[in-house]
N, C-alpha and C positions, 0 to 999 in steps of 0.2 A: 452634533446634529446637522450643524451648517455646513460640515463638511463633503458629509453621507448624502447631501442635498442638492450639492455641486456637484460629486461624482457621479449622481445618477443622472442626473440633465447632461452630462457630458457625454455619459455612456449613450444617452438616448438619442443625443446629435450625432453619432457617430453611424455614418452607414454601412457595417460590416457584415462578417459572416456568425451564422448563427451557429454553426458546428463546434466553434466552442462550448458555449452554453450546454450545448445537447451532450456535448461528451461528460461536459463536469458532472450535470444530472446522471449521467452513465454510470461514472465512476464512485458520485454517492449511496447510488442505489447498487451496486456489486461490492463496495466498501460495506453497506448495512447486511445484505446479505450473508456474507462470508462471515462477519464477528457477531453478528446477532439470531437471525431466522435460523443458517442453516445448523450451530450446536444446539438449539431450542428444539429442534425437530428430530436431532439423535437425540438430547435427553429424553426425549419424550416416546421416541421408539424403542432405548432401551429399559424402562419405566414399564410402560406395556408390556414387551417380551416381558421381565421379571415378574409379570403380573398373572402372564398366561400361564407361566412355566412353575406356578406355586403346586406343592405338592404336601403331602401329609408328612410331620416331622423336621419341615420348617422354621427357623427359629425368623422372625420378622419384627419391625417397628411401625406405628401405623403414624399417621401424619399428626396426630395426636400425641405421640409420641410414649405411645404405652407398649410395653413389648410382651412378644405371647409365642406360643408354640401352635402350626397350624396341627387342627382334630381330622378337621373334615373341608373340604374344600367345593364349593360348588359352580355354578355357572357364574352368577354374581355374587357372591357371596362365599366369605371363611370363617371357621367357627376357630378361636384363639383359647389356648387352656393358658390363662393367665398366670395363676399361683396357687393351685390344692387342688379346690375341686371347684374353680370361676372359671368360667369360659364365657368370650363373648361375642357376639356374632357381628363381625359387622364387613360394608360392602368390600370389595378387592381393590376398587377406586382408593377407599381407604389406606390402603397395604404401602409404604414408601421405601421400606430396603431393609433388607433377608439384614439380620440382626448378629450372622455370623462377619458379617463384613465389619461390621460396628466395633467390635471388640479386636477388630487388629491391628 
């Protein structure tokens, strides 16, 4: 703690340039960018596309993790034939990944 106490009083006597500073900020925030924000915003664009692009005869898993064959598909909403004659209806929000991928 005494240490981290003296190096800041040191830094703070010291009358330099600030462009260090502003670059390392720079370079954390293009650092977080790159490994965090920007794969977050493809998973989540190709998530949606998969979401848009559901169609009748779909095999899918839903984030619950019950899986179903889509019936009928609608704006917000897909009707899933679970096992015989269950079907269940729930939002597309719900829908996490086509159930043919799962099995390979």
């Amino acid at each position: 703690m005494n240490t981290l106490f003296i190096a800041l009083q040191a830094a703070q006597g010291q009358q330099g340039s600030a462009l260090p500073t502003i670059i390392m900020f720079a370079a954390i925030i293009l650092v977080m960018w790159l490994f965090m924000i920007r794969p977050q915003r493809k998973q989540q664009k190709e998530l949606q596309e998969f979401r848009n692009s559901l169609k009748k005869g779909d095999k899918v898993v839903t984030v619950g993790g019950i899986y179903g064959e889509i019936v009928e598909v609608n704006e917000k909403t897909a009707l899933l034939k679970v096992d015989g004659d269950v079907k269940l209806r729930v939002d597309k929000q719900g829908l996490q990944k086509d159930y043919s991928e799962v099995q390979k």
